[in-house]
N, C-alpha and C positions, 0 to 999 in steps of 0.2 A: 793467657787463659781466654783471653775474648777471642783472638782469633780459633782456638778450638772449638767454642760454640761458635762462632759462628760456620763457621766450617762443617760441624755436623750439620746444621741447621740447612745449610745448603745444600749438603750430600741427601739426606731425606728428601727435601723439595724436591732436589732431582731426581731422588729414586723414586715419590709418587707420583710424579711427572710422567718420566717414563712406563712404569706398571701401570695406573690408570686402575687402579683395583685398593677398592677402600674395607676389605675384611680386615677383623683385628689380626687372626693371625698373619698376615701378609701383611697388614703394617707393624707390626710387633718385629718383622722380621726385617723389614724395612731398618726400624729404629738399631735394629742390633749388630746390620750390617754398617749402616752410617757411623755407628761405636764404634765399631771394631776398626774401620776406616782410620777414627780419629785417633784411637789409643795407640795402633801403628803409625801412623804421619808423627805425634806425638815422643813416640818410641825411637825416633828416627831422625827429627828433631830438625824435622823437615817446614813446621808450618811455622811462618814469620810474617814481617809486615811485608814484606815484598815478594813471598811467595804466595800470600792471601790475603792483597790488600784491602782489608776493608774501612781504610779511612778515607780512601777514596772515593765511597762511594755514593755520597751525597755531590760532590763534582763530579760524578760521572754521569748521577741522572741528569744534570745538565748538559752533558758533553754530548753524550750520542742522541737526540732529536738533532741536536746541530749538525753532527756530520750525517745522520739520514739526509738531512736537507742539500748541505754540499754535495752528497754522493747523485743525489737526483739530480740538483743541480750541472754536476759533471755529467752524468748517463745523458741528459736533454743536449745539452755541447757536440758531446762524441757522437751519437747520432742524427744531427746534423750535420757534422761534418762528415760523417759515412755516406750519407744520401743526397748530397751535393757532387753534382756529377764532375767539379773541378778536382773535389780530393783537398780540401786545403789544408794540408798537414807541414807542420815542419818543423820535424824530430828534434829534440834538442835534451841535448844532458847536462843535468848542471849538479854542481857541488857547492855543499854550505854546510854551516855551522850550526847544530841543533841547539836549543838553549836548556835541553830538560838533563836532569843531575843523574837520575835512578836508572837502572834497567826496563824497571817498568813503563818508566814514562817516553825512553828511548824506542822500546818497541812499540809502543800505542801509537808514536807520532808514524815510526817507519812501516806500520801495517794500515795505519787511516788513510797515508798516503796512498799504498796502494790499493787501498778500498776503491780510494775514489777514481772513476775514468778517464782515462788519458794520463795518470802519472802509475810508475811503479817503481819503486825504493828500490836499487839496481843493488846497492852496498850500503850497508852504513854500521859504523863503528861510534864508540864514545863520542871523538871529536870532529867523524864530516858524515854527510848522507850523501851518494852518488844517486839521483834522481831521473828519469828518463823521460821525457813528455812527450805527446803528442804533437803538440803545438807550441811556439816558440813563449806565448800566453802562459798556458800551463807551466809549462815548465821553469817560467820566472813566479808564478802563483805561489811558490812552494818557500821561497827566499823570505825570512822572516816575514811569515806568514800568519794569519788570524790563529789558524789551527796550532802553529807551536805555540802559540801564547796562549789558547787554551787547556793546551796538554799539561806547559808547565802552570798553570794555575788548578789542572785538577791534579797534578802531582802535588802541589801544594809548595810551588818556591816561587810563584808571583802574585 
């Protein structure tokens, strides 16, 4: 039940979000469409804890200021190393063992990776990530790393 409110609660937000138009009947209609949203996902027996995680999300406001930070932190790296007239790059792929349990927390770590500059998640299944780095740095950066132990702490198994 909690995840269907919140879920509508969310679809509204998003629908005045995007409209941008505060009339009651256009938010009336707002409201009716976020309902209808919910009583079908509901109907369909679609919304769950890991399709709509929101226990997550007090570990999450923590999580993402931290990867903004790494990501700039990365972006400032790779562009130095782009406008260094030597080039000092050197490629390397490495494979490791993710420590998060869920799907959720499997893609959060395999898409953060690639957020950040100079790594991009090449593969990754339950039990390895195939990782690709810029830099021989980077690419050992990823090997039990800050960021899995964040992930699995806002998964909620550390």
């Amino acid at each position: 039940m909690l995840q269907l409110a919140s879920l509508g609660i969310v679809l509204y937000a998003f629908w005045i979000l995007l409209s941008g138009y505060f009339e009651p009947f256009l938010l009336a209609a707002g409201a009716g469409s976020a309902l209808a949203v919910v009583l079908l996902a509901r109907r369909m027996h679609i919304v769950d804890r890991e399709g709509h995680p929101i226990q997550m999300i007090a570990a999450v406001v923590w999580y993402w200021p931290w990867l903004f930070k790494e990501i700039a932190k990365s972006a400032w790296d790779v562009s130095r190393i782009i406008l260094d007239p030597r080039l000092p790059i050197s490629p390397v792929l490495v494979r490791f063992k993710p420590s998060q349990k869920s799907q959720v927390g499997l893609t959060t770590h395999a898409n953060s990776i690639t957020l950040t500059p100079g790594t991009i998640t090449v593969e990754a299944t339950q039990n390895e990530f195939l990782v690709h780095g810029l830099t021989r740095a980077s690419g050992a950066g990823v090997i039990d790393s800050e960021m899995d132990r964040r992930i699995s702490k806002v998964e909620g198994y550390r």
